[in-house]
N, C-alpha and C positions, 0 to 999 in steps of 0.2 A: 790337861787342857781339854774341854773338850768344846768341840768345834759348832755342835746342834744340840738341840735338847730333844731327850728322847720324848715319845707320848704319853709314855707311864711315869707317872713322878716316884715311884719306888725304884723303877728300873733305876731312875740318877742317883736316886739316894745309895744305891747297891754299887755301881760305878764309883760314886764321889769317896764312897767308905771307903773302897782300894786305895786312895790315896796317903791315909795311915792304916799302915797294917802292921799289929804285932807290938802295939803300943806306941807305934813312934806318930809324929804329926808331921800334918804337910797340909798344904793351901791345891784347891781346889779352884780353875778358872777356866769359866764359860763364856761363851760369848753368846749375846741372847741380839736375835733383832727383832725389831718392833713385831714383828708376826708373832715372835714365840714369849710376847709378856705374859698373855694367858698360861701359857706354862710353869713359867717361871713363877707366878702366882701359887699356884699350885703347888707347886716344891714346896714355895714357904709356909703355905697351910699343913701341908704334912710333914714337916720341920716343927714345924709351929716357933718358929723366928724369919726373921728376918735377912736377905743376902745383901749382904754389902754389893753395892755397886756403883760405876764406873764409866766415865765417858772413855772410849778409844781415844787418843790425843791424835788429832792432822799432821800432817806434815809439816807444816809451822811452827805448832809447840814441840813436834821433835825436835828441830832446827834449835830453837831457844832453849832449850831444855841443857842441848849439846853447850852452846855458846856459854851459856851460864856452867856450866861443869868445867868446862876447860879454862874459864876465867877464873874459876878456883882454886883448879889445881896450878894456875901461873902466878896465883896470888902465892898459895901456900910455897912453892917451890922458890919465888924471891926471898919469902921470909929468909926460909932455910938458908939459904944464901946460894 
């Protein structure tokens, strides 16, 4: 996770790589705020792809998010019997 984006887009590329190391894979998550798109631009040019991204969800859609889970699992647990 990392919390700001550095100023050098190599320096995150050098960071984000630690997150698979030695063959194995892992996801990489940044939080970017409207200040740091110019950055974030930047990575993707020296990527040369594109980063998936993401709204933060409010505390509303956590709320629903919750409600819808737990209506699932009371759905699935009547099944069961």
């Amino acid at each position: 996770m990392n919390y700001s984006l550095p100023d050098n887009a190599e320096i995150y590329t050098h960071r984000i790589g630690r997150t698979a190391r030695a063959g194995k894979t892992g996801t990489a998550i940044s939080f970017v705020s409207r200040s740091d798109t110019r950055k974030l631009f930047g990575i993707e040019r020296l990527l040369k792809q594109k980063i998936q991204k993401a709204q933060i969800p409010n505390a509303k859609d956590v709320v629903e998010i919750q409600k819808k889970r737990l209506m699932e699992r009371l759905s699935e647990s009547v099944a069961e019997g």
